[in-house]
PyMOL Python script that loads the backbone (N, CA, C, O; Angstrom):
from pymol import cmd

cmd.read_pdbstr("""\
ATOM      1  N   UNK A   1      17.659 -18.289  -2.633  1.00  0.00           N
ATOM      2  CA  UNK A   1      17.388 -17.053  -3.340  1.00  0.00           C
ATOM      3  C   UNK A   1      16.069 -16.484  -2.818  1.00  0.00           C
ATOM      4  O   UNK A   1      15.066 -17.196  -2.850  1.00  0.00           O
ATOM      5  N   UNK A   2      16.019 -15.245  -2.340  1.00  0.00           N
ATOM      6  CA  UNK A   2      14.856 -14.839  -1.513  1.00  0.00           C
ATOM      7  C   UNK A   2      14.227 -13.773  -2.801  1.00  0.00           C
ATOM      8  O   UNK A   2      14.956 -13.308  -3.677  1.00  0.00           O
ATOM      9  N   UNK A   3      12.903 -13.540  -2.713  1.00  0.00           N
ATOM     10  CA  UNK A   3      11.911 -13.485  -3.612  1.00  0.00           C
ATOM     11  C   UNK A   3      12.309 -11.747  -3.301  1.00  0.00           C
ATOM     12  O   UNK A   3      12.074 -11.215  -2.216  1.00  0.00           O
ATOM     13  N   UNK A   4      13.129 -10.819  -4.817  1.00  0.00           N
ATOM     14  CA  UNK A   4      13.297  -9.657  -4.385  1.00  0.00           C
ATOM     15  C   UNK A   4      11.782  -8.584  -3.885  1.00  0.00           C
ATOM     16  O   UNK A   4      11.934  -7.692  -3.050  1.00  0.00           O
ATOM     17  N   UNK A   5      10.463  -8.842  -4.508  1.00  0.00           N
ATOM     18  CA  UNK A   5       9.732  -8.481  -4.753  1.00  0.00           C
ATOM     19  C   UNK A   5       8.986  -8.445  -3.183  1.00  0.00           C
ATOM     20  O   UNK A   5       8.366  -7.384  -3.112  1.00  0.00           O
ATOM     21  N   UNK A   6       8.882  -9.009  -2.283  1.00  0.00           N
ATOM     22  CA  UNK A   6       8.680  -9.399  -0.864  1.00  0.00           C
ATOM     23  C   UNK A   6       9.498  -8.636   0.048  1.00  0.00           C
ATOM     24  O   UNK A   6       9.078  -7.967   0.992  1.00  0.00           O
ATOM     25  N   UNK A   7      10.776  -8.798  -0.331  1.00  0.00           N
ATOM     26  CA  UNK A   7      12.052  -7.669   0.244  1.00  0.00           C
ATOM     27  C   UNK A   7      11.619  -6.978   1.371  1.00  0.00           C
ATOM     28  O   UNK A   7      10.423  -6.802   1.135  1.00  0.00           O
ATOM     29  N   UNK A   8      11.888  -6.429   2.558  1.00  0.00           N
ATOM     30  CA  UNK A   8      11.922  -5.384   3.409  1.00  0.00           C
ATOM     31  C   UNK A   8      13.188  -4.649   3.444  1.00  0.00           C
ATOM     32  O   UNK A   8      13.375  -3.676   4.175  1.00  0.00           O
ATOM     33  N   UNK A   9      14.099  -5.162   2.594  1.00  0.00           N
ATOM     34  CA  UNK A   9      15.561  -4.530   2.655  1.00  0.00           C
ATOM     35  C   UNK A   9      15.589  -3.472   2.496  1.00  0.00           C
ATOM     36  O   UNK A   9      15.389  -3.288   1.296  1.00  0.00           O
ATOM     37  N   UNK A  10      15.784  -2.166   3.214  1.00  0.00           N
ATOM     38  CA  UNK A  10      15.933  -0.980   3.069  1.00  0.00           C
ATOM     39  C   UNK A  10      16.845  -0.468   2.135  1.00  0.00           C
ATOM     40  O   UNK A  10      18.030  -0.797   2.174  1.00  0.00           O
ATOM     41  N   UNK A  11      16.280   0.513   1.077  1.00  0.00           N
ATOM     42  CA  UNK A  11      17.745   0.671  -0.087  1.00  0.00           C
ATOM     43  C   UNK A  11      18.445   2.345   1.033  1.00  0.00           C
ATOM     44  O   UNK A  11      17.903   2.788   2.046  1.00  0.00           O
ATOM     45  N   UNK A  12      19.403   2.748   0.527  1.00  0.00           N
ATOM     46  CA  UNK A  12      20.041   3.811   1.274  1.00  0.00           C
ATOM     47  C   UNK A  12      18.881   5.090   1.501  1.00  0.00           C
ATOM     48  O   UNK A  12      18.763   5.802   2.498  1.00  0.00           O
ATOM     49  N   UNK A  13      18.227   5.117   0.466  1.00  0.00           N
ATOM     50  CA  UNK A  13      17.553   6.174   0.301  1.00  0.00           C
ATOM     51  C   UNK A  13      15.739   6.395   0.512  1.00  0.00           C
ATOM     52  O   UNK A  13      15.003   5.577   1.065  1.00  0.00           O
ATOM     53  N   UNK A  14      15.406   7.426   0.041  1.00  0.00           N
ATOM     54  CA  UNK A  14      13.746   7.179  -0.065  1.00  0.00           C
ATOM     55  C   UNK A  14      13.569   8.015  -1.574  1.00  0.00           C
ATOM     56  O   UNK A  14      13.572   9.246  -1.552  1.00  0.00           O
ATOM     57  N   UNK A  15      13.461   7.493  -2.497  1.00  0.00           N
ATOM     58  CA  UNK A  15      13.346   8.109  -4.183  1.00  0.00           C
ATOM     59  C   UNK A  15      11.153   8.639  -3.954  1.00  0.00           C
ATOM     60  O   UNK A  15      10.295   7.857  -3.544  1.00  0.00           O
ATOM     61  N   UNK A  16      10.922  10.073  -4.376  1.00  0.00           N
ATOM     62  CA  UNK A  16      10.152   9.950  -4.234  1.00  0.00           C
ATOM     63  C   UNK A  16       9.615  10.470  -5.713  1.00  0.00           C
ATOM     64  O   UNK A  16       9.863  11.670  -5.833  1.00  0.00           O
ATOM     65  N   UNK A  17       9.026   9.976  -6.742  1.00  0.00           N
ATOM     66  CA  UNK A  17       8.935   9.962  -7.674  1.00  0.00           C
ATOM     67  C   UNK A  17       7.042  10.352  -8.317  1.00  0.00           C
ATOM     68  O   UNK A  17       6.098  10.410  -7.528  1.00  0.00           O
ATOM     69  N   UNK A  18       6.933  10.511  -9.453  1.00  0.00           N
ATOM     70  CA  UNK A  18       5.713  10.784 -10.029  1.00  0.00           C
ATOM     71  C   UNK A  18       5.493  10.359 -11.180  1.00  0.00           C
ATOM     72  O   UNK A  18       5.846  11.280 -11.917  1.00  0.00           O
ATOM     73  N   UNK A  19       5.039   9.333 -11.939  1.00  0.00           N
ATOM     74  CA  UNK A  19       4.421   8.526 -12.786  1.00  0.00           C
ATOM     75  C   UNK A  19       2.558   9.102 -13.080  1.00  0.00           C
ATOM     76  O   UNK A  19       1.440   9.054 -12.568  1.00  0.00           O
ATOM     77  N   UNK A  20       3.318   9.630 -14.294  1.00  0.00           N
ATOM     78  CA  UNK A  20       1.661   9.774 -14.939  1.00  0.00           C
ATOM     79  C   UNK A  20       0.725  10.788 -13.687  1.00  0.00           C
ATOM     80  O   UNK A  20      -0.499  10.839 -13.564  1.00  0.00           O
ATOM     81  N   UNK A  21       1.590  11.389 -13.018  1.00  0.00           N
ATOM     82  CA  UNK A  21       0.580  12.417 -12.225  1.00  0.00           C
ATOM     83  C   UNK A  21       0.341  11.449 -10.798  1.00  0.00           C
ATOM     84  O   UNK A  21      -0.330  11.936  -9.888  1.00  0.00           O
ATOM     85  N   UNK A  22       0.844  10.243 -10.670  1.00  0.00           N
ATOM     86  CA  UNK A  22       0.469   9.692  -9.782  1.00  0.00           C
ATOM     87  C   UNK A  22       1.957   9.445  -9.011  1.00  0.00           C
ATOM     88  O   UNK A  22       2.925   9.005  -9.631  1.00  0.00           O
ATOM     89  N   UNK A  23       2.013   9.837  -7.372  1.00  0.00           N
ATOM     90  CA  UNK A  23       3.271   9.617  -6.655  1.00  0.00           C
ATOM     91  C   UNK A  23       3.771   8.352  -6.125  1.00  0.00           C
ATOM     92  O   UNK A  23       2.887   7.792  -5.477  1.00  0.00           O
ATOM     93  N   UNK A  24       4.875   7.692  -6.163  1.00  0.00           N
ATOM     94  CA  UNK A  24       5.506   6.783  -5.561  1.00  0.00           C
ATOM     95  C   UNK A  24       6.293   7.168  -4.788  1.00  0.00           C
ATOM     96  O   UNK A  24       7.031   8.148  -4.881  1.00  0.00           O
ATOM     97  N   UNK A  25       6.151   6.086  -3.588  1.00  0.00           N
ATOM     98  CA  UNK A  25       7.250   6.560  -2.214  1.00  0.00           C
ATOM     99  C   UNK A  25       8.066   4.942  -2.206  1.00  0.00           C
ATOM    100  O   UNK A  25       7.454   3.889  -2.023  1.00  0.00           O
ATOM    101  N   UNK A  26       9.310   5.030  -2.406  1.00  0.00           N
ATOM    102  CA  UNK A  26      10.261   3.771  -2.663  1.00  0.00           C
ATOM    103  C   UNK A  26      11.277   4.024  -1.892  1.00  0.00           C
ATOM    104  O   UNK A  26      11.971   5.023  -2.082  1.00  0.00           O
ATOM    105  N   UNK A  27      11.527   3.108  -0.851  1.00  0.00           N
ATOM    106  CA  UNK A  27      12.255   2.961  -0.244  1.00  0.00           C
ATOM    107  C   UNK A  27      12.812   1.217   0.310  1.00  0.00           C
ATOM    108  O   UNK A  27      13.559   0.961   1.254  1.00  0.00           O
ATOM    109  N   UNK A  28      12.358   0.552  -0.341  1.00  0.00           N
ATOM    110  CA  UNK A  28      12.529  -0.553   0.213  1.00  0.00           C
ATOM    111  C   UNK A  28      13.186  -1.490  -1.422  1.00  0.00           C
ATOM    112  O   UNK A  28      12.981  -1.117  -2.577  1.00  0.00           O
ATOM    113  N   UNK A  29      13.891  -2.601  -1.028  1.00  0.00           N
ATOM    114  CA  UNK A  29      14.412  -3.630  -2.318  1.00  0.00           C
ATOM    115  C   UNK A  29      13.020  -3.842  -2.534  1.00  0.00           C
ATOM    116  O   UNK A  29      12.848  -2.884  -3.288  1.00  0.00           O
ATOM    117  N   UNK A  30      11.894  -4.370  -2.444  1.00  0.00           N
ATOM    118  CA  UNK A  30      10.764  -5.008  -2.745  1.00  0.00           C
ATOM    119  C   UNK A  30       9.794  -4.017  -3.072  1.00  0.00           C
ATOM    120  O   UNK A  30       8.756  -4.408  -3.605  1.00  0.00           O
ATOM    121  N   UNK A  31       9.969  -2.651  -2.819  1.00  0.00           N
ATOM    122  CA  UNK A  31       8.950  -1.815  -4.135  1.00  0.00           C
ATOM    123  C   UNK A  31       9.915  -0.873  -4.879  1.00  0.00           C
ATOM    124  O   UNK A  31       9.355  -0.030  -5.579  1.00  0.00           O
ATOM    125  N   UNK A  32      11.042  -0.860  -4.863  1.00  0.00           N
ATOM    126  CA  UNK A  32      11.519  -0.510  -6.517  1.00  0.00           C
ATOM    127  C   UNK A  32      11.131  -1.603  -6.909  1.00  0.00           C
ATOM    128  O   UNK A  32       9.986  -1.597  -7.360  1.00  0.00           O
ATOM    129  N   UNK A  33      11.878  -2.954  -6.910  1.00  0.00           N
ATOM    130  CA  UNK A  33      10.750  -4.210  -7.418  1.00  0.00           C
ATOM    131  C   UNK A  33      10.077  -4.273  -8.378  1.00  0.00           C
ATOM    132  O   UNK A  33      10.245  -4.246  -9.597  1.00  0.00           O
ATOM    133  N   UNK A  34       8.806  -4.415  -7.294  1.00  0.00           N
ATOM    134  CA  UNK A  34       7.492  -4.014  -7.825  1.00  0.00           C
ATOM    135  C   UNK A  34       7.377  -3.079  -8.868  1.00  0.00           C
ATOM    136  O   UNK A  34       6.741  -3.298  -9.900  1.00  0.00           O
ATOM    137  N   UNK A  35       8.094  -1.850  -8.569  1.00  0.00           N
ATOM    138  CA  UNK A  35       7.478  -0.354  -9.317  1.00  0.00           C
ATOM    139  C   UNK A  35       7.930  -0.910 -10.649  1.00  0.00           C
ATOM    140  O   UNK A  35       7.125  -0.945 -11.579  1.00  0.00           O
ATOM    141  N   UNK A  36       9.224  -1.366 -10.804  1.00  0.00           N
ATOM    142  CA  UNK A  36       9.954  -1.807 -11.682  1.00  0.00           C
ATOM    143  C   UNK A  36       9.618  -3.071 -12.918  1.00  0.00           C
ATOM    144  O   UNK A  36      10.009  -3.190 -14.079  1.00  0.00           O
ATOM    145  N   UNK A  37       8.676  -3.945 -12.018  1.00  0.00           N
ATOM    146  CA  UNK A  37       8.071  -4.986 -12.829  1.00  0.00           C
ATOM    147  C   UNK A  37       6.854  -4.414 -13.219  1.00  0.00           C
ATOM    148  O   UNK A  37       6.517  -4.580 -14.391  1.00  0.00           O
ATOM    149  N   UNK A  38       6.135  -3.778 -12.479  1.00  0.00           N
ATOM    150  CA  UNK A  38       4.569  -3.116 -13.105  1.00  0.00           C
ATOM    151  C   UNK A  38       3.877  -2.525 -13.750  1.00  0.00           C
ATOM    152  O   UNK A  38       2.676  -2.390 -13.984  1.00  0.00           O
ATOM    153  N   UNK A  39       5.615  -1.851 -14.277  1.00  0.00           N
ATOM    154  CA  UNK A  39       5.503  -0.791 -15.700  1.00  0.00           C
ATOM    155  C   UNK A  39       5.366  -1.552 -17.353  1.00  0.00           C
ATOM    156  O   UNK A  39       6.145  -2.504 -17.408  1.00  0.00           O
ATOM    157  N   UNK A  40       5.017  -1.466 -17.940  1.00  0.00           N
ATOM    158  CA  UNK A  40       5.150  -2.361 -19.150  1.00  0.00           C
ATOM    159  C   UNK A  40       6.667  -2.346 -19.951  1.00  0.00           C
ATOM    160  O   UNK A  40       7.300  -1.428 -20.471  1.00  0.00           O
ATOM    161  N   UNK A  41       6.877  -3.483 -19.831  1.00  0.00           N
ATOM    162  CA  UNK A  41       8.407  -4.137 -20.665  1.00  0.00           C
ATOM    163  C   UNK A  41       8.598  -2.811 -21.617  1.00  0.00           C
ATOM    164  O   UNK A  41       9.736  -2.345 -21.682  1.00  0.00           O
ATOM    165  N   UNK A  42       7.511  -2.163 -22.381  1.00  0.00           N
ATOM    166  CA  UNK A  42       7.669  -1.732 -23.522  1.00  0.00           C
ATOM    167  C   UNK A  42       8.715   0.063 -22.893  1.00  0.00           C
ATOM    168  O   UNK A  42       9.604   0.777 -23.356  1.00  0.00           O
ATOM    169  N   UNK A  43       7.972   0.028 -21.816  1.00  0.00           N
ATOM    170  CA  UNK A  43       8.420   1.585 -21.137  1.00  0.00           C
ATOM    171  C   UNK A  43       9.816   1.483 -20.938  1.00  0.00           C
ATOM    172  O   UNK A  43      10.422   2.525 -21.188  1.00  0.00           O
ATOM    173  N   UNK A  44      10.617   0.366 -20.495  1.00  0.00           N
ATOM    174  CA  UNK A  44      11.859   0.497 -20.060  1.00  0.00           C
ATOM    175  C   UNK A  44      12.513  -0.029 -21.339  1.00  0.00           C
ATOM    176  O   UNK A  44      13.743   0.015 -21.346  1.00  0.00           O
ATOM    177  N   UNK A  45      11.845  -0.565 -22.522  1.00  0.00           N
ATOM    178  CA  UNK A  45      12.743  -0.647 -23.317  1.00  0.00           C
ATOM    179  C   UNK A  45      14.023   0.222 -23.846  1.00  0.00           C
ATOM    180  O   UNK A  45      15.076  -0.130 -24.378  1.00  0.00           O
ATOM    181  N   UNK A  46      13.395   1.762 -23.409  1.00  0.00           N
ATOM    182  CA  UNK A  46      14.869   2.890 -23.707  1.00  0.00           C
ATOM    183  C   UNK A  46      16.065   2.567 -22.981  1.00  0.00           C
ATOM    184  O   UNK A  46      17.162   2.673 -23.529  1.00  0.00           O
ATOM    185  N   UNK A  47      15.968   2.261 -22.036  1.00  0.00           N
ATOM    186  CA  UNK A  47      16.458   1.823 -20.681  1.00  0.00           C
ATOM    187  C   UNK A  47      16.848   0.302 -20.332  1.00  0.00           C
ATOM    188  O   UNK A  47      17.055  -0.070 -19.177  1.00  0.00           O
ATOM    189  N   UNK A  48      16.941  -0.715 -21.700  1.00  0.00           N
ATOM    190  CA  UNK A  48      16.582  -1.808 -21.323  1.00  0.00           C
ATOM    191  C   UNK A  48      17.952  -2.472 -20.040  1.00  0.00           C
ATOM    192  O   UNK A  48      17.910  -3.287 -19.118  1.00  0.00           O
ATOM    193  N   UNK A  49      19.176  -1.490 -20.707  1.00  0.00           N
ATOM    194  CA  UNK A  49      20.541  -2.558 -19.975  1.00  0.00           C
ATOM    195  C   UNK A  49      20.700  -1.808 -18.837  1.00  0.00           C
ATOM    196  O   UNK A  49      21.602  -2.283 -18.148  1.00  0.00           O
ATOM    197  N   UNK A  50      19.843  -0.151 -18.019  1.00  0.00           N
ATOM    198  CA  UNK A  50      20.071   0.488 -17.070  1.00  0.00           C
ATOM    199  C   UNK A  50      18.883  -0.135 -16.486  1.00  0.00           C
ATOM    200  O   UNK A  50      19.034   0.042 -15.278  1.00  0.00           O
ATOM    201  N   UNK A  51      17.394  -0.989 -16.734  1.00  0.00           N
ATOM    202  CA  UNK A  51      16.657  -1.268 -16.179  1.00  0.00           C
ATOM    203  C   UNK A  51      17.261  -3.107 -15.552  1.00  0.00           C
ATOM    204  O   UNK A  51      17.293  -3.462 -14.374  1.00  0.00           O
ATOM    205  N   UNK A  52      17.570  -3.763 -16.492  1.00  0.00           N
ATOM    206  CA  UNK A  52      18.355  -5.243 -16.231  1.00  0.00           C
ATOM    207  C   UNK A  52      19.306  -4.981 -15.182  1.00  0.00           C
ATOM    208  O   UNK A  52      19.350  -5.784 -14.250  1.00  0.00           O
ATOM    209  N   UNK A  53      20.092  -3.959 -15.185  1.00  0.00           N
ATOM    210  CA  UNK A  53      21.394  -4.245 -13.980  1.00  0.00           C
ATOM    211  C   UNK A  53      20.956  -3.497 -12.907  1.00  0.00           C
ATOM    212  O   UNK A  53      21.819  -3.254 -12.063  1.00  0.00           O
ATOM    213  N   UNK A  54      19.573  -2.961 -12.667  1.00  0.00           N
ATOM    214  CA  UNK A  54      18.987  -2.561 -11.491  1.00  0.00           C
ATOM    215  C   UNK A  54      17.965  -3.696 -11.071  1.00  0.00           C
ATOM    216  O   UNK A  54      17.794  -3.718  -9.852  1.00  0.00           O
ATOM    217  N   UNK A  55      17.317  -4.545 -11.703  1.00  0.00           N
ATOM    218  CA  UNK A  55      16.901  -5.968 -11.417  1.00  0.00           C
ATOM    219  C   UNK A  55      17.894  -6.556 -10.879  1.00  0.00           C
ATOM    220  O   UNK A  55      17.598  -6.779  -9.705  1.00  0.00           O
ATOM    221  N   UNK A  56      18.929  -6.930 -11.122  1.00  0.00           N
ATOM    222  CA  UNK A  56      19.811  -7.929 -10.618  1.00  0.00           C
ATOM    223  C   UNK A  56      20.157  -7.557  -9.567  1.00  0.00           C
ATOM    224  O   UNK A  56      19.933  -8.289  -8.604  1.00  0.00           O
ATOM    225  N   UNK A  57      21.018  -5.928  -9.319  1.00  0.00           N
ATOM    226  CA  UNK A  57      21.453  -5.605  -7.968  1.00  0.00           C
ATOM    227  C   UNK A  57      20.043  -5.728  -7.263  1.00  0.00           C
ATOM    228  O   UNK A  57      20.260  -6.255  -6.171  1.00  0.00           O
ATOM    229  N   UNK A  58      18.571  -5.449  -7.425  1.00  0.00           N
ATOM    230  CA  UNK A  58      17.719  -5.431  -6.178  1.00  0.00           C
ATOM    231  C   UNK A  58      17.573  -7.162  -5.758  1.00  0.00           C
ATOM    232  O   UNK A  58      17.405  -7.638  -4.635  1.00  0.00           O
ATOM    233  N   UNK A  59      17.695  -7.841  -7.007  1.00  0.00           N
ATOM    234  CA  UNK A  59      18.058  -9.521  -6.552  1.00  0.00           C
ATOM    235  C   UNK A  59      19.352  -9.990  -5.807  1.00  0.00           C
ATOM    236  O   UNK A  59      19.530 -10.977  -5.094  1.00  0.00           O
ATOM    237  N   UNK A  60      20.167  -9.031  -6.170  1.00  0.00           N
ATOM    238  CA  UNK A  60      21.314  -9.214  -5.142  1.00  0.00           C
ATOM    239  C   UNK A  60      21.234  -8.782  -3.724  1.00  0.00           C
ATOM    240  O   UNK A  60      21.548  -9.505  -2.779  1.00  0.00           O
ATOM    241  N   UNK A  61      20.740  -7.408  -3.616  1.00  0.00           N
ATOM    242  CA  UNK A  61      20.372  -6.979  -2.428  1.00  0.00           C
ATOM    243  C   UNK A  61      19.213  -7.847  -1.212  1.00  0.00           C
ATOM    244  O   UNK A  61      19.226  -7.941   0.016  1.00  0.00           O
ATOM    245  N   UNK A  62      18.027  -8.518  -2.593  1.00  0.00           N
ATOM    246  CA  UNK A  62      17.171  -8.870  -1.564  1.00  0.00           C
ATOM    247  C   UNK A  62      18.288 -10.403  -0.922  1.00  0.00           C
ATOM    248  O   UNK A  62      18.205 -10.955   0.175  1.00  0.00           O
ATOM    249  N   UNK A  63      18.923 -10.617  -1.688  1.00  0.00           N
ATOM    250  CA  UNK A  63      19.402 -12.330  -0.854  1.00  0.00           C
ATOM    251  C   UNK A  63      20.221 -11.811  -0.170  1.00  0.00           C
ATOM    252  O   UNK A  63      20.306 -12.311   0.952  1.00  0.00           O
ATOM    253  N   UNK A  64      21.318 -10.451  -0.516  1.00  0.00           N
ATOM    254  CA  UNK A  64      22.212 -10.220   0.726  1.00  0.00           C
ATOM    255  C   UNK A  64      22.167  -8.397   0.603  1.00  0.00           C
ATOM    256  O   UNK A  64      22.326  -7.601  -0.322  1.00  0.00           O
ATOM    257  N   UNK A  65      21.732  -8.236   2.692  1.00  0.00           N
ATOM    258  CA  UNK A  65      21.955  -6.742   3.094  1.00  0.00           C
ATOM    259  C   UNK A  65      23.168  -5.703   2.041  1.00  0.00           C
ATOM    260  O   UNK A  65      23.109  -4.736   1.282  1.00  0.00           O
ATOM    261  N   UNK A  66      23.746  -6.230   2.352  1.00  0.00           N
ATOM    262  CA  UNK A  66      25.628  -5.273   1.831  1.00  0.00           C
ATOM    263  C   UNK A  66      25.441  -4.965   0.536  1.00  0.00           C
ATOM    264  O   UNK A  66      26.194  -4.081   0.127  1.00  0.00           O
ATOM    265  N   UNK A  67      24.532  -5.496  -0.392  1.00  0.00           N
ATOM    266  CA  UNK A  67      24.152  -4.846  -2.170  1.00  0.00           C
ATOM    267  C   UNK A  67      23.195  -3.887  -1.593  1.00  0.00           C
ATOM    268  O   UNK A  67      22.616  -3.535  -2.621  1.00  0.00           O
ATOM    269  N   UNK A  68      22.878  -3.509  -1.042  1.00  0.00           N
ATOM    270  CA  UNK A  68      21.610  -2.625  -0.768  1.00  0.00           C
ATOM    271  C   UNK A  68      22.704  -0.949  -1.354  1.00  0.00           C
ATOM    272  O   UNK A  68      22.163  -0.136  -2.104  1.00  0.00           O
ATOM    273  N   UNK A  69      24.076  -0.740  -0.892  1.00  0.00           N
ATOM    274  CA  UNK A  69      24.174   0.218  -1.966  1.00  0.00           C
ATOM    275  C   UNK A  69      24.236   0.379  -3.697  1.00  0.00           C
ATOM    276  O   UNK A  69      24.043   1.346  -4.435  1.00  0.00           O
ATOM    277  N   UNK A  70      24.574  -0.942  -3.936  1.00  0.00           N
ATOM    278  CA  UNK A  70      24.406  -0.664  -5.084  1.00  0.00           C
ATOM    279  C   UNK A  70      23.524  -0.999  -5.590  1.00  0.00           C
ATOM    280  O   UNK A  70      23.537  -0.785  -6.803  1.00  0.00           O
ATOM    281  N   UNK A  71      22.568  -1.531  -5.155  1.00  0.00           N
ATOM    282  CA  UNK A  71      21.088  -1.330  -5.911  1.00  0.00           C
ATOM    283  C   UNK A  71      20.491  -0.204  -5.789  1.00  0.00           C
ATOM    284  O   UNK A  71      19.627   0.192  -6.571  1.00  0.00           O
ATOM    285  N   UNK A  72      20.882   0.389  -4.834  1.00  0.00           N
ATOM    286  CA  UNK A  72      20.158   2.318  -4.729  1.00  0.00           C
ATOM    287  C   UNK A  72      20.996   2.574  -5.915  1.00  0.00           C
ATOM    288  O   UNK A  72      20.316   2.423  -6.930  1.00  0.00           O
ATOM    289  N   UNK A  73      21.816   2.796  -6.088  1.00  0.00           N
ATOM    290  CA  UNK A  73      22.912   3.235  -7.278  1.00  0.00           C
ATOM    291  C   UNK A  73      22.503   2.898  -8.386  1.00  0.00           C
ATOM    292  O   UNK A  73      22.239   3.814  -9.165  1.00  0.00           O
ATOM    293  N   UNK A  74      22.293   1.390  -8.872  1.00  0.00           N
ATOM    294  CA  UNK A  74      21.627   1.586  -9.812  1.00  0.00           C
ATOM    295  C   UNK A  74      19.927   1.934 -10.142  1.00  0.00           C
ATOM    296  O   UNK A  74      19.431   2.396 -11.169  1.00  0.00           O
ATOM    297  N   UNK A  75      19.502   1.666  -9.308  1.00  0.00           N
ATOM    298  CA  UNK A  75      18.046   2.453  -9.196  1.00  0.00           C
ATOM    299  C   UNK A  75      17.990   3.662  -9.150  1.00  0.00           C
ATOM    300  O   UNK A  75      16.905   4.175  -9.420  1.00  0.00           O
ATOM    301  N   UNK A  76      18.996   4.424  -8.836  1.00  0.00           N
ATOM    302  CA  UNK A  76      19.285   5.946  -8.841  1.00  0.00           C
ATOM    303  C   UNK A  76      19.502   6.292 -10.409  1.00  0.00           C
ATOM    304  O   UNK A  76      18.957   7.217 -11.012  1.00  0.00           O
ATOM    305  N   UNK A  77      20.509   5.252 -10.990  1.00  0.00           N
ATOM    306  CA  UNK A  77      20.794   5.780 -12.504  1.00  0.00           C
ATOM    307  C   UNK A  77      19.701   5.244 -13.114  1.00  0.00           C
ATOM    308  O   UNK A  77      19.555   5.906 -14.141  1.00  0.00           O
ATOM    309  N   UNK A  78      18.802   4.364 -13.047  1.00  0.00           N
ATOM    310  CA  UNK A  78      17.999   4.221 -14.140  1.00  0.00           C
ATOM    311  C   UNK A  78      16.343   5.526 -13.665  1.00  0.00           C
ATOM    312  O   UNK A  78      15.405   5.792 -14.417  1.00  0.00           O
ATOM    313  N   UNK A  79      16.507   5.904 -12.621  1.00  0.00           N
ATOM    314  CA  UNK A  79      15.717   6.730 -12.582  1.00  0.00           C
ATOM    315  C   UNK A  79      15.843   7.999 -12.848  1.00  0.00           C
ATOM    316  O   UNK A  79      14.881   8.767 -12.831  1.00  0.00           O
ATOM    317  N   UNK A  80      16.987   8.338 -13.109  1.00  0.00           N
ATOM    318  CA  UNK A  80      17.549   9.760 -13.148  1.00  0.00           C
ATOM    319  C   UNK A  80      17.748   9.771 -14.918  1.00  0.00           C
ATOM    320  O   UNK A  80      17.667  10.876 -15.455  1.00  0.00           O
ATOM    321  N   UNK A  81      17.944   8.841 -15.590  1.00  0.00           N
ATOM    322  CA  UNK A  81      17.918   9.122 -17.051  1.00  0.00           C
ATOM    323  C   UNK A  81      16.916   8.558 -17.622  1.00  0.00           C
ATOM    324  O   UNK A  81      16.924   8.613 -18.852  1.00  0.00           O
ATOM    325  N   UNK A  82      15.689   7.812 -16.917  1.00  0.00           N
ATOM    326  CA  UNK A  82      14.705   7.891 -17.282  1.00  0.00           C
ATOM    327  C   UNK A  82      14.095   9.254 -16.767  1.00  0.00           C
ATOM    328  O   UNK A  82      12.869   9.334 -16.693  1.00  0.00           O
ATOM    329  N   UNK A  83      14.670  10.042 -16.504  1.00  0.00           N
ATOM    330  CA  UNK A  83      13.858  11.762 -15.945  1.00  0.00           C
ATOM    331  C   UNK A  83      12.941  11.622 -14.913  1.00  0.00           C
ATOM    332  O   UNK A  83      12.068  12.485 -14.818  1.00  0.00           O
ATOM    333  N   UNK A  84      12.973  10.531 -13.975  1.00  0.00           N
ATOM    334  CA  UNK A  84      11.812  10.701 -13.240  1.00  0.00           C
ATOM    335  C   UNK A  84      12.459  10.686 -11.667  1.00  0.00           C
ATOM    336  O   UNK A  84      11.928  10.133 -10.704  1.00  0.00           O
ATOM    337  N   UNK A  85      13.632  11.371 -11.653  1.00  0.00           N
ATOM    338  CA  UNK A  85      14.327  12.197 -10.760  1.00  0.00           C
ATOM    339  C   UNK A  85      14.738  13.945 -10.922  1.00  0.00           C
ATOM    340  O   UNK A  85      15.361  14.518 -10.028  1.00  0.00           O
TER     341      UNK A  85
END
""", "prot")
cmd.dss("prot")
cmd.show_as("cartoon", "prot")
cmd.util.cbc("prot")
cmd.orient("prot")
């Protein structure tokens, strides 16, 4: 099981996003990740079962290439109804 957070796995896309006035450039399994663990538990609680099944696919993706679409997919839906698409 390879550490998703380390990742270089390219997701399909480049999400370029804005948090609190401040920009993120995400393109890789290992900083959605990151972006994803660094926020406080409490923020994705709205989001808790669209934030969990975008953890798992980027854990799926980081151990194998071929999830890399559907971890954009779900990183796409939990960013797009959290509004920060």
């Amino acid at each position: 099981m390879n550490d998703p957070a380390s990742s270089e796995t390219r997701l399909r896309t480049t999400f370029n996003i804005r948090v609190n006035g401040k920009p993120f450039v995400i393109s890789t399994v290992g900083q959605a990740h990151q972006f994803l663990t660094s926020l406080n538990a409490v923020e994705w609680m709205e989001f808790k079962s669209l934030h969990d099944q975008a953890m798992a696919s980027l854990q799926a993706a980081a151990d194998n290439a071929i999830m890399t679409v559907q971890a954009t997919n779900a990183v796409r839906t939990l960013f797009v109804n959290a509004k920060l698409l």
